[in-house]
N, C-alpha and C positions, 0 to 999 in steps of 0.2 A: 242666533242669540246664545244657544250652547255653545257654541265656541269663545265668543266672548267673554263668557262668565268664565271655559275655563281657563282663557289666557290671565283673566284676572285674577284666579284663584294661583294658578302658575304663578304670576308675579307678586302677588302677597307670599306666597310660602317661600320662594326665594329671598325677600327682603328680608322675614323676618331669621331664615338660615345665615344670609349674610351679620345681621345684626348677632345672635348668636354667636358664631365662629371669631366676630371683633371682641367681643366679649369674654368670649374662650382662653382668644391672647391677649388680655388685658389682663384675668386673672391669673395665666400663668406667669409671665412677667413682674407681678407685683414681689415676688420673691426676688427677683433680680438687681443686682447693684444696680443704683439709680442714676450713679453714675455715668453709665454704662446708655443711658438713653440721653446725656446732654451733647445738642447739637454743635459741631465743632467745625460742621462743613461750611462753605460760603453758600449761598443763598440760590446764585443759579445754580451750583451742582441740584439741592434740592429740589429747582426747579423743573429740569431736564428731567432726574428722577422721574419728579408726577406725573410730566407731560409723557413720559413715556407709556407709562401704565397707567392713564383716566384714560385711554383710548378703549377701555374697556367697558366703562360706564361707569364704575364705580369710585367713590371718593378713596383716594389713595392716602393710607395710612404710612408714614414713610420712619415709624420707628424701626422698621426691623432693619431700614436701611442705615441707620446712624448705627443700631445694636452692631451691627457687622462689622461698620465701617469700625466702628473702636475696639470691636475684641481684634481683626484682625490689619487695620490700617491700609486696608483695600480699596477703593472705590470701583466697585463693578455694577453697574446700572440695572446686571441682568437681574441685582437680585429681587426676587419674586416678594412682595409684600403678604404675609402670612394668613390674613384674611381673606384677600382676592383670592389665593391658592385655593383654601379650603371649603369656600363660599361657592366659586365659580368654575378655577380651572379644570380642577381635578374631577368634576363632573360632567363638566363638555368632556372631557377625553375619555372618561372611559363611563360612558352612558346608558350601556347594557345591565341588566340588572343579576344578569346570566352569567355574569363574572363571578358570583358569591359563591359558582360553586367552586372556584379554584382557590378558595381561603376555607375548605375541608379539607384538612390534612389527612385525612383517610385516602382521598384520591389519587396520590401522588405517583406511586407506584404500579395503580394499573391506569391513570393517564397516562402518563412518559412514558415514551419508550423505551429511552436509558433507566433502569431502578437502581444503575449504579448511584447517582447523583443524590438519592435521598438514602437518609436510614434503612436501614433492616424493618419492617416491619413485622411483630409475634402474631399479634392481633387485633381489633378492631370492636372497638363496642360503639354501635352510632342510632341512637334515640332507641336506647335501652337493647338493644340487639346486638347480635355477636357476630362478629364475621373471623375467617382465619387470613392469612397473608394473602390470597386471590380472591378477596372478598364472598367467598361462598360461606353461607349463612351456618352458623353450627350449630345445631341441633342440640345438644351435651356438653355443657361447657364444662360441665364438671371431670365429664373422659377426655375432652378436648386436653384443657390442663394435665392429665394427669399422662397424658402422653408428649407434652409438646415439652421439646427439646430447647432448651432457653438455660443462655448465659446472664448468670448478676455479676452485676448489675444490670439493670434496664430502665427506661427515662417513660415513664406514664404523665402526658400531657391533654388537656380537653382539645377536641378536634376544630372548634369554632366558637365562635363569639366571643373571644379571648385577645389581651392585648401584654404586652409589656412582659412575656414571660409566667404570667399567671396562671396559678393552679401546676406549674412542672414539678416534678418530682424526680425524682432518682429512687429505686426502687431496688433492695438489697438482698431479699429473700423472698420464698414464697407467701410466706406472713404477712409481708409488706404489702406483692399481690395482690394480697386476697383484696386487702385493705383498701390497696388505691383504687379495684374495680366500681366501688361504692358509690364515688368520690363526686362523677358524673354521668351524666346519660350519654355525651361525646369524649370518646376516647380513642387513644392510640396506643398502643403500644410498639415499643420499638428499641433498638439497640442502642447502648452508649457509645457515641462516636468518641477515640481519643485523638485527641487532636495535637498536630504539628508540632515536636520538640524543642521547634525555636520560639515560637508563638507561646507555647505552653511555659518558657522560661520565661516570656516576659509578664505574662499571669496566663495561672494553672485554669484550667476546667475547658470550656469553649470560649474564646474571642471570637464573636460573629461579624460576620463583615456585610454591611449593609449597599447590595451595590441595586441601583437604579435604572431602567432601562424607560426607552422612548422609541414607538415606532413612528419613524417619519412616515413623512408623505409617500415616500418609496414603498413603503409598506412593508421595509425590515427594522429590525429592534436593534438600539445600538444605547450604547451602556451613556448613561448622563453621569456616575461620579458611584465613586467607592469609601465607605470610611466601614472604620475596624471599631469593634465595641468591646469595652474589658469592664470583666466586675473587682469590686473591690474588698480586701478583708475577706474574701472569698466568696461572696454575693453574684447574683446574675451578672450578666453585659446590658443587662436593660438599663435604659436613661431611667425609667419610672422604678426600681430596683436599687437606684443609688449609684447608680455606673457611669462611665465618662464614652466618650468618642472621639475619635480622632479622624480627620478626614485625609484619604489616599491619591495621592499628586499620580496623574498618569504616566510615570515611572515606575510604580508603587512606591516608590519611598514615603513615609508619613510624615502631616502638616507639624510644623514645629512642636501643637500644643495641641492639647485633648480639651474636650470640655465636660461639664456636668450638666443637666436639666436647667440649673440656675446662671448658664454660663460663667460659670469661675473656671477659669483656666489649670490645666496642669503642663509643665511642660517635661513630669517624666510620672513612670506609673508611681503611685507611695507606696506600693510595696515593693516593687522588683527594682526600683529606682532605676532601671532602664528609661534613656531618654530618647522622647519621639523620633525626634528629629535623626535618631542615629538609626531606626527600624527600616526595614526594607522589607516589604511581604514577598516571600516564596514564592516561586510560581505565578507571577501577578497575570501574565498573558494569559494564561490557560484558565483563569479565573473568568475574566471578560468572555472568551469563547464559549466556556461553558454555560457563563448566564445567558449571553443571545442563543443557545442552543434549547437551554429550557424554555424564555422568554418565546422564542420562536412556535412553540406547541400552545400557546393558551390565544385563541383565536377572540377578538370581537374586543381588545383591549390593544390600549395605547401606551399605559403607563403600567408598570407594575415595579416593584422592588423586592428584591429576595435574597433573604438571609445564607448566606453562604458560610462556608466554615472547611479548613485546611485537615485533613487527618493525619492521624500518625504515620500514613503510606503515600504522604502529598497527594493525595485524592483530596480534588474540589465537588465537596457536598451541598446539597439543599436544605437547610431544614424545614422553612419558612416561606411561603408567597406570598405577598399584601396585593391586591389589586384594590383597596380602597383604604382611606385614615393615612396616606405617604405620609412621610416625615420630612420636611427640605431642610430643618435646621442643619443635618451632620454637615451637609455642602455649605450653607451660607455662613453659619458660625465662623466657617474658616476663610470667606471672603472673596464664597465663588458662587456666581448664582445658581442654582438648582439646573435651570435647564441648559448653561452652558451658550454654546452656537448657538442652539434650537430655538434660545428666547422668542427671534422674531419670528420664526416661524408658525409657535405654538399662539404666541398672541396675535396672529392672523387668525388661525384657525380656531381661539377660541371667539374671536369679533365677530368672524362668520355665523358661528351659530349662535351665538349669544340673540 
């Protein structure tokens, strides 16, 4: 009889997430050209669509597949319908609840073995406590400070439950310091990475590159899709910041056009008036190696996505882990589905356990 009640209570709190998360993207879209959702396909394409993804159980919502199909004039079947993702997939895959410790950015550096790959970290404040660069607890933070040897600028971010770039800072003096330690009970402290000269000429600060990884059934991590984030008028790279994305062709060369949160299209930056389509990322191989090299270290996970970023010495950095909240628009915007090849694979294995 317990069991039953809890299968039932399982299956109410997932309808009512599903319903939720349709919701979610109903109201992000309503800002969107409306355009932009009038159906222009023929009726079996549509078809084949549903039929492909109700194999899941769930009623298939098939605007994100028109949305795509008109920013980018694609037809790709794989792409993922935005509520099924958020609702279902992304929680059959990585189902551990034990992943959340890899979205504390305080970890980074005594997880990985490489510390090259992330920031410098100064120090470490995590639920009101101190830690210094090898996480041992500091006793005097006031001597601590007054002997730690630290380059300004430095970048004070909260270490978790944070999304979009939120709460980061740049930090210019000791005054500043003092000021940001206030700020939150989760914190990081750490180095200003300057980033890639050619990158930096197409906009100044960090362009972060959003690359995605998937461990198949093999049980290694291989990259599902790359796009580049720029802010604007001098603003973060975050979509929720006011920033566009562009998503990274497996050449690196970039997709003709960027988008914004509201998909309006750009097809060069407005301020650097560099045009996409002419951009080529540095270093794109060494980019992907290094993500499955990280990707590879965070055990009991399927998916994850990680903020990368090019430095002034072509070193491919970390800043960022997500192993939960992924993003599929940067890939589908441009008219490629999320999981790529993997499609059927992952909606095998999410039918199995569903």
């Amino acid at each position: 009889m317990k069991n039953k009640i809890k299968k039932i209570v399982e299956f109410l709190r997932f309808r009512y997430y599903y319903y939720d998360r349709t919701q979610a993207f109903e109201a992000r879209n309503k800002n969107v050209n409306k355009v932009l959702f009038i159906n222009r396909l023929d009726g079996d394409i549509i078809k084949k669509y549903k039929e492909k993804w109700s194999v899941l159980g769930l009623k298939v919502e098939h605007k994100t597949f028109i949305l795509c199909y008109n920013l980018s004039g694609k037809i790709d079947y794989n792409i993922v319908p935005e509520n099924i993702f958020a609702a279902l997939i992304e929680s059959k895959l990585n189902i551990y609840k034990e992943l959340m410790f890899f979205d504390i950015k305080n970890i980074y550096e005594k997880w990985f073995d490489n510390k090259n790959f992330f920031p410098k970290s100064y120090f470490h404040k995590i639920d009101n406590i101190y830690y210094d660069s090898n996480m041992q607890i500091i006793e005097d933070i006031d001597a601590f400070l007054k002997n730690l040897k630290i380059s300004f600028p430095i970048i004070v971010k909260p270490s978790k439950d944070t999304k979009g770039g939120a709460g980061v800072e740049m930090i210019k003096n000791f005054s500043g310091l003092l000021h940001g330690m206030k700020k939150n009970k989760h914190l990081v402290f750490q180095e200003l990475i300057l980033q890639n000269d050619y990158l930096n000429s197409i906009n100044s600060g960090i362009n972060s590159i959003r690359t995605c990884l998937y461990r198949t059934k093999a049980g290694v991590f291989e990259v599902l899709n790359n796009s580049i984030r720029f802010g604007i008028d001098g603003g973060l790279d975050n979509l929720t910041g006011n920033g566009i994305v562009c998503n990274i062709k497996e050449d690196g060369s970039l997709n003709e056009y960027a988008v914004n949160k509201y998909a309006v299209k750009y097809l060069e930056h407005p301020n650097s008036r560099v045009r996409f389509k002419d951009v080529v990322i540095p270093h794109f191989e060494e980019l992907n190696k290094n993500a499955i090299s990280i990707a590879n270290h965070i055990p009991l996970c399927r998916l994850v996505s990680l903020d990368m970023c090019l430095d002034k010495n072509n070193n491919w950095r970390c800043i960022e882990i997500n192993t939960q909240g992924q993003t599929i628009l940067f890939a589908q915007y441009a008219g490629q589905g999320f999981f790529g090849k993997f499609t059927d694979e992952i909606i095998d294995l999410v039918k199995h356990k569903n």
